[in-house]
C-alpha positions in Angstrom: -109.7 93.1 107.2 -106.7 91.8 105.3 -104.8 88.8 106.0 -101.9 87.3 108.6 -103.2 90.1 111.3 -100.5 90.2 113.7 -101.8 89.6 117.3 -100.2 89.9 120.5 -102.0 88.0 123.3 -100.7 88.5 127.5 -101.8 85.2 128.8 -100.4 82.7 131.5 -102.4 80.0 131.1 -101.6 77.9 128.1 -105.3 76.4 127.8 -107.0 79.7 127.5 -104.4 80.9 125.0 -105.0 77.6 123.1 -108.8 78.2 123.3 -108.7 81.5 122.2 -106.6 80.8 118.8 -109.3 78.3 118.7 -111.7 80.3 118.6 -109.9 82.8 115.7 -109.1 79.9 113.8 -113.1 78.7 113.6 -114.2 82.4 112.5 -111.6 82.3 109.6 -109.6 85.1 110.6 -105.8 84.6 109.1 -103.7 85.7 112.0 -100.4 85.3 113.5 -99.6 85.7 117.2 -96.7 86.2 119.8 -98.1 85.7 123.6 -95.8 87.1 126.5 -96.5 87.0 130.0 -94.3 90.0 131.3 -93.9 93.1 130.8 -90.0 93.2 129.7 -91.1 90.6 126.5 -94.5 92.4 126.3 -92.5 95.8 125.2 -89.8 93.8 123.3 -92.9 92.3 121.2 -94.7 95.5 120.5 -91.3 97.4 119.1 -90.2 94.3 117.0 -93.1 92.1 116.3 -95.4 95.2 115.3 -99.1 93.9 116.0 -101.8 94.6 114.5 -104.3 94.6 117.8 -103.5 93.3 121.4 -105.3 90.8 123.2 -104.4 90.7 127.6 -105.8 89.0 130.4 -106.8 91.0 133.4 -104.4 89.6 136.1 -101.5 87.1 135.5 -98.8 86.1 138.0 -95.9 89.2 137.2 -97.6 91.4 134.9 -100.8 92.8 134.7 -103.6 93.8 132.4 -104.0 97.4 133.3 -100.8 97.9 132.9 -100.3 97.2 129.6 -103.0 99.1 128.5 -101.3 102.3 130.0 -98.2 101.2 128.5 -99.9 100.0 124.9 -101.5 104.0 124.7 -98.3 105.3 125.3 -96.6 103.2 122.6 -99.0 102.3 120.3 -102.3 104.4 120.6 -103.7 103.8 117.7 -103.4 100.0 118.1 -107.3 98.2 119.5 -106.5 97.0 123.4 -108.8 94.5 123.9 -109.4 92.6 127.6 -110.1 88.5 127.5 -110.7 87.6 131.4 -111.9 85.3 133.5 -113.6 87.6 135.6 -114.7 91.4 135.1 -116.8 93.0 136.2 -119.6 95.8 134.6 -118.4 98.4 136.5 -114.3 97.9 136.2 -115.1 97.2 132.5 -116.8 100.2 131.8 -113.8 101.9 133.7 -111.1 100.3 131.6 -113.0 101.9 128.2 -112.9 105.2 129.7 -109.5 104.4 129.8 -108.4 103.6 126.3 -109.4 100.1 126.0 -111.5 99.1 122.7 -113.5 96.0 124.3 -113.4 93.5 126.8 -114.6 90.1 126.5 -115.2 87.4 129.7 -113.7 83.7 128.8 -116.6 82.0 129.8 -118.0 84.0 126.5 -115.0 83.3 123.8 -117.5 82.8 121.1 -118.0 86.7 120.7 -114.1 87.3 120.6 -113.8 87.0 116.4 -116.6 89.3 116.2 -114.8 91.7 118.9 -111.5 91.3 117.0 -113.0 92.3 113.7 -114.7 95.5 114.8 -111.7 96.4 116.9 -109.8 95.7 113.5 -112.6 97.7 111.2 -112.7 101.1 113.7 -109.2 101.3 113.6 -108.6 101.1 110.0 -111.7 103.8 109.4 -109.9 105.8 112.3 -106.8 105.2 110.6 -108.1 106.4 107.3 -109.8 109.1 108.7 -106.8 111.3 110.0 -105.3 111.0 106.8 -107.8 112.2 105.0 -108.3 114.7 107.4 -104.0 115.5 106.8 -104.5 115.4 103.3 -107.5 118.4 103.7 -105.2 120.3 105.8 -102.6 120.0 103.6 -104.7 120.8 100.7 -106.0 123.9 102.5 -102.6 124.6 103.3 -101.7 125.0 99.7 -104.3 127.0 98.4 -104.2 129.3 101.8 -100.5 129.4 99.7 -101.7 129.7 96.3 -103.8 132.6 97.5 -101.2 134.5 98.8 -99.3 133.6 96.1 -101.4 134.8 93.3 -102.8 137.9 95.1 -98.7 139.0 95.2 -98.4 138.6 91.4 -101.8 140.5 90.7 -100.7 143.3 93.3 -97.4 143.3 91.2 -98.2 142.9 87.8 -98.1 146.4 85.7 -101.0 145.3 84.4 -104.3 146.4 85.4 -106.3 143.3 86.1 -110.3 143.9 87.6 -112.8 141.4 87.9 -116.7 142.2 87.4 -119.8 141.0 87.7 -122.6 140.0 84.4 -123.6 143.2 84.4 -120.3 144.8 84.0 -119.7 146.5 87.5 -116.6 146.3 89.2 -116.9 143.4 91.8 -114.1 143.2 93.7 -110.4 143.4 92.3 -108.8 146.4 91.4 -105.1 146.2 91.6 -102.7 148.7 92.2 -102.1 149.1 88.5 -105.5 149.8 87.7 -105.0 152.8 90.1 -102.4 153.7 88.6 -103.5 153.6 84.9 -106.9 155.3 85.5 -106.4 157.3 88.9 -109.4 156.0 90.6 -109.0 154.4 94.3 -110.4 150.9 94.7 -113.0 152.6 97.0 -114.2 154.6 94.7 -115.1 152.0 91.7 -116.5 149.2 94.0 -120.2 148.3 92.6 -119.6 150.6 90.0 -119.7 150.8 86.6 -116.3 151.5 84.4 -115.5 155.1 85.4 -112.9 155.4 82.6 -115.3 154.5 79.6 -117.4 157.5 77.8 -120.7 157.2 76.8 -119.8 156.6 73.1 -118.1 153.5 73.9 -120.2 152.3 76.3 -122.3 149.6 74.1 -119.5 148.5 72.5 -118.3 147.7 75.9 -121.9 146.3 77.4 -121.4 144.0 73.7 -118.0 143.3 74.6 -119.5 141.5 78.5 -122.4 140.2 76.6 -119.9 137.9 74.8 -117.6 136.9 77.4 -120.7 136.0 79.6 -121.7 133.7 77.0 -118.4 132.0 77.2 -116.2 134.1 74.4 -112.8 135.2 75.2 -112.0 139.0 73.7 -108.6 139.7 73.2 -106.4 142.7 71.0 -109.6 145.4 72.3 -107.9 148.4 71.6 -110.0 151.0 74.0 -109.5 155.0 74.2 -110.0 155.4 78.0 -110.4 158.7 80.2 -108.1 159.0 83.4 -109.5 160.4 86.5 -108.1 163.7 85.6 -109.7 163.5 81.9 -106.6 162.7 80.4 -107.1 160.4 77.3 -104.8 157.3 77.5 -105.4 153.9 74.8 -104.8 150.7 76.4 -105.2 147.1 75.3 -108.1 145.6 77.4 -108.6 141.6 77.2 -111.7 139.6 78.6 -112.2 136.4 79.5 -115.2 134.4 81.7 -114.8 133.9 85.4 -115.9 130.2 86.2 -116.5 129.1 89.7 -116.1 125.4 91.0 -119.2 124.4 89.6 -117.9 125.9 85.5 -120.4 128.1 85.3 -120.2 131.4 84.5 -120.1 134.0 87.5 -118.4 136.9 85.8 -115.8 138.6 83.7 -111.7 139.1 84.5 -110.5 142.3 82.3 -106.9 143.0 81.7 -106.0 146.9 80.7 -102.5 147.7 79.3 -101.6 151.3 78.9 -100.8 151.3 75.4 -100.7 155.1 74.9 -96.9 155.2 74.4 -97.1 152.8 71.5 -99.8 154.4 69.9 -98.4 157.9 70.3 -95.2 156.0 68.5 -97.0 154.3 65.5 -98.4 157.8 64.8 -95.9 160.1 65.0 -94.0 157.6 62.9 -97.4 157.1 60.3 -97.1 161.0 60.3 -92.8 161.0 59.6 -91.2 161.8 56.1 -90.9 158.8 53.5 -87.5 158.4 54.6 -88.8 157.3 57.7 -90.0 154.4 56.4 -87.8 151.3 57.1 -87.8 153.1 61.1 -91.7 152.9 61.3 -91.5 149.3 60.1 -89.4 148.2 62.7 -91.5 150.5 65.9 -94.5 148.7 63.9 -93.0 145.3 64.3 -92.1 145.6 67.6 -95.2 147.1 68.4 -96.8 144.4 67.0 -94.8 141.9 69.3 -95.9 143.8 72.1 -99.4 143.8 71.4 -98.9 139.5 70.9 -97.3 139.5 74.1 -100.3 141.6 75.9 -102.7 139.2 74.1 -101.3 135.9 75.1 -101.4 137.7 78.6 -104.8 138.7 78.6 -106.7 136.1 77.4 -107.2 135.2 81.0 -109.2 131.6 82.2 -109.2 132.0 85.2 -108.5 134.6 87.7 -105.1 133.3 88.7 -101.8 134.9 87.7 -97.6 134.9 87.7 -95.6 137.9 88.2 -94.3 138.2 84.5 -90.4 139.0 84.2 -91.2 139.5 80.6 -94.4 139.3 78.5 -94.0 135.8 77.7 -93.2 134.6 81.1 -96.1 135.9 82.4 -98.8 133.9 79.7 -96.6 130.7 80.7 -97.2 131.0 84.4 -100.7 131.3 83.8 -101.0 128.3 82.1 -99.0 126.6 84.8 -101.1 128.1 87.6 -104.6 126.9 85.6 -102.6 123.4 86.0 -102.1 123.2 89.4 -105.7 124.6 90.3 -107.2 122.1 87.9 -105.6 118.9 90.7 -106.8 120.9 94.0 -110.2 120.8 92.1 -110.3 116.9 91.3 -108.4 116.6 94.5 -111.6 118.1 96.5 -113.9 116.2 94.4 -111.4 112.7 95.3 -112.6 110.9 98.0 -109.0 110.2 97.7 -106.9 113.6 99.6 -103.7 112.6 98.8 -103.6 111.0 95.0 -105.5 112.5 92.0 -106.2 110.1 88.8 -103.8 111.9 86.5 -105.7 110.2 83.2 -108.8 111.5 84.0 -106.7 114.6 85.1 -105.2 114.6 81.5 -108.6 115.0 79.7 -109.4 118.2 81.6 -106.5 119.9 80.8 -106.1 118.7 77.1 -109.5 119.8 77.1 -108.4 123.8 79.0 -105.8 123.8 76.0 -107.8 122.8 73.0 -110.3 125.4 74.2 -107.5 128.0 74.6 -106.4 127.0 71.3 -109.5 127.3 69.8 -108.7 128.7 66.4 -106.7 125.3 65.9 -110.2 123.2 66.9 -110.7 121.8 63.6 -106.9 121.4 62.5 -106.0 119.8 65.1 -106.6 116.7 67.1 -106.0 115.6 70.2 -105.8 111.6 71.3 -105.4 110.5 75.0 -103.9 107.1 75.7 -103.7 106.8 79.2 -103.8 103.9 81.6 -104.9 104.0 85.3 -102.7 106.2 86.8 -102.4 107.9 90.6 -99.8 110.4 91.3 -99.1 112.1 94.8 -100.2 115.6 94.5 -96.3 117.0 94.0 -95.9 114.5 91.4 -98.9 115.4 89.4 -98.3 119.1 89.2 -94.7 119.1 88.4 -96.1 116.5 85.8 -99.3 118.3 84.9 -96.7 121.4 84.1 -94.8 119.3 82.1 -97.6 118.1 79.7 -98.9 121.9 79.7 -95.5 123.1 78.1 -95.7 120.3 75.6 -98.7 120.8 74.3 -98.8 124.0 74.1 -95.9 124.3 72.1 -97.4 121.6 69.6 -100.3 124.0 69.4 -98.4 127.6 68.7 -95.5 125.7 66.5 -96.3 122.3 65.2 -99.0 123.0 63.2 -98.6 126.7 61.5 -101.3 128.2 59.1 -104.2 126.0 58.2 -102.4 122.8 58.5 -104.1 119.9 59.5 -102.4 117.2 62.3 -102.5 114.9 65.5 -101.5 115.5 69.1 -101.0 112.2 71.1 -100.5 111.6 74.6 -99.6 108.5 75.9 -99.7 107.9 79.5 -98.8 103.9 81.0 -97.2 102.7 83.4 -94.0 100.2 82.8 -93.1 98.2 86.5 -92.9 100.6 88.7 -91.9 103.3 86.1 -94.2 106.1 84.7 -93.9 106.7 80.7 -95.6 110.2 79.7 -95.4 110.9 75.9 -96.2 113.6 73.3 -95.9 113.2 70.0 -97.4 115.2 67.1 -96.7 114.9 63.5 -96.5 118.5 62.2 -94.0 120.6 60.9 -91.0 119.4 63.6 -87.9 120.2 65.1 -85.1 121.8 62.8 -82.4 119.8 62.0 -80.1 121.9 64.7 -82.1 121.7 67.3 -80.3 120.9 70.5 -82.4 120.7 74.0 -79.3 121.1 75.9 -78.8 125.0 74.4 -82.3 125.7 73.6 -83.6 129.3 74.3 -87.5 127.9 74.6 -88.6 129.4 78.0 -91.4 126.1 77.8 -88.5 123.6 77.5 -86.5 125.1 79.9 -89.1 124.7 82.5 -89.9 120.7 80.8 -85.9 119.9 81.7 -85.9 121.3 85.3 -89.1 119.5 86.1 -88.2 116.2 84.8 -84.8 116.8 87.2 -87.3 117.4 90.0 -88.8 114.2 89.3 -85.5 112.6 89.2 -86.3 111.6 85.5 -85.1 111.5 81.7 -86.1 113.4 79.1 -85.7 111.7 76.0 -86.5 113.4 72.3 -87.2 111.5 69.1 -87.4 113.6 65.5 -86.8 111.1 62.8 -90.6 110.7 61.3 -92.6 112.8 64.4 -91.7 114.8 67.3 -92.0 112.7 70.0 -91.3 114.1 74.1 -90.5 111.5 76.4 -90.4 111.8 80.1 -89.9 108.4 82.0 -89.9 108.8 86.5 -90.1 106.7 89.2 -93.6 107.4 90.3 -93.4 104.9 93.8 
């Protein structure tokens, strides 16, 4: 119960008004209090004075307590009604709870009043609490009702044939339209089945290949010879990678097929070209070899969670930034708090998603966390959760080429009433040209427009490390 609780009391009689502060006062409740004694001031009070709980005697000379209970539950129904009379009795008492007041208690009696007050006080706040917890669930199930939709429009759309499986490698349940498409097969024919489109030779390479993944690898740049429904022979580009379930354990494998079969049909017709062909199968090689980088970044999947790619590389980003925002709805269900997540502890998860996605880098590079105590609302934490994501990621894929060896550090504090995220890293840096303002870096694109939706600056420091700044209002 906090302090200075505002308390509006209808009373006539000056005495019993006086004896019932009194009474307050002894219990050590900090309170302040407005009394009326008709129904004109009684409204006037409870628009401008605000109170906290109301306390009314049952009859007084132009104004009555009934009546202001009726009008109290259509002002103020969440505020505790609360009858102090002279005389009630059992009967009307139990009446006047039926009808929305919290408690009555007789005059003659004021000595249980504090302890009436303070429960009155108590159920209200856990009432209070409760709807908004129960507003921040619906909300929460609002968004991933969304996010649902959301994703199972991308998967439906990608060109990409994307299945999930269970351990021991049968199709479980998703089958896109692309996998149709690429193999021939309905999705009613492959349920609880096996792979139609692999032949026996490269079936235990392909048990091998779910072995692994099940154990927690991620397979990526699997080239596979697969036959279509109609026994044609088509290569795609098949990545795997676990599917974890809310607990992170392992329930079963996401697969990713591209149909590669034009590429390959390229590189050899071009292998099998005249010499003079040469530079020309360099550059179908190279670009080939883009591609293939492209598909890889795609495919090594984390989750089952996607983003309708307009290119290659659009597609790998929005499924980092959809990992991000699924990583808050799972702390936020784990909160006891609905509506703020800890973004710190938030932080370490996803620092921890990236390094792991980065693995090759493990022992090059290091991340450091500096982060102070801080709660973000849920909108707030993606849009910054995003942000980070883009960062980081690009310290991973550019900062620190080859074998060389470096630091990651976010800080995270909070200055007044001001939030200060920062990434610095001292590898390679930015080129001497570099200018954010006409930068063609799909990552830092999306880094500028966020930090505008949080009605922030972006700041960038190069002289001895690359340091990212992004400083927000976070009330």
């Amino acid at each position: 119960m906090g302090s200075n609780i505002r308390i509006l009391i209808l009373e006539d009689v000056p005495l019993d008004l006086e004896l019932m502060e009194a009474e307050l006062k002894r219990d050590n409740i900090d309170f302040i209090s407005r009394c009326v004694e008709e129904e004109v001031e009684y409204r006037k009070e409870i628009e401008e004075f605000k109170p906290d709980i109301i306390l009314a005697d049952h009859s007084l000379p132009h104004f009555d307590g009934i009546s202001a209970m009726y009008i109290a539950r259509e002002l103020v129904p969440e505020i505790p009604f609360i009858f102090v009379s002279g005389q009630m009795g059992e009967e009307f008492a139990v009446e006047m709870l039926k009808e929305g007041a919290t408690d009555y208690v007789l005059k003659h009696n004021l000595s249980k009043l504090s302890h009436a007050v303070k429960r009155a006080l108590r159920e209200a706040e856990e009432h209070r609490n409760k709807k908004e917890a129960e507003k921040a669930l619906i909300e929460s199930e609002r968004r991933l009702h969304d996010l649902n939709i959301y994703l199972e429009t991308i998967i439906n759309a990608s060109p990409f044939a994307i299945i999930d499986l269970y351990p021991d490698g049968r199709v479980k349940s998703l089958w896109n339209p692309a996998a149709e498409n690429i193999f021939g097969w309905k999705k009613t024919e492959v349920m609880g089945k096996p792979l139609p489109f692999l032949d026996d030779n490269r079936q235990p390479d392909y048990e091998e290949i779910i072995e692994n993944v099940i154990s927690g690898e991620f397979k990526s740049d699997m080239e596979l010879e697969c036959a279509k429904n109609d026994g044609t022979l088509i290569y795609t580009m098949m990545a795997t990678a676990p599917l974890l379930n809310v607990d992170n354990n392992i329930q079963g494998v996401m697969a990713t097929f591209a149909d590669i079969s034009g590429m390959v049909l390229a590189e050899k017709q071009i292998k099998t070209s005249l010499e003079e062909k040469e530079v020309l199968l360099r550059e179908i090689h190279h670009r080939v070899k883009n591609n293939l980088q492209i598909i890889s970044s795609l495919m090594s999947l984390q989750s089952e969670y996607t983003q309708e790619p307009e290119t290659l590389k659009m597609f790998q980003e929005s499924k980092n930034r959809i990992r991000s925002m699924a990583l808050i709805h799972e702390k936020l269900y784990q909160s006891k708090d609905m509506a703020h997540i800890d973004f710190g502890e938030y932080l370490k998860s996803l620092t921890e998603m990236l390094s792991s996605f980065h693995r090759e880098k493990k022992d090059d590079v290091n991340v450091c966390l500096n982060c102070e105590d801080v709660f973000l609302e849920i909108d707030t934490a993606i849009s910054l959760g995003l942000i980070v994501n883009e960062l980081v990621s690009n310290c991973f894929k550019h900062a620190f080429p080859g074998s060389r060896k470096g630091n990651i550090e976010i800080n995270l504090l909070m200055v007044g009433g001001e939030c200060k995220l920062e990434v610095v890293d001292d590898g390679v840096g930015l080129s001497g040209d570099f200018d954010l303002n006409h930068t063609n870096s799909l990552g830092l694109q999306i880094v500028q427009t966020l930090t505008m939706q949080l009605k922030g600056n972006l700041e960038i420091d190069k002289e001895n490390k690359t340091l990212f700044r992004v400083l927000f209002n976070a009330n």
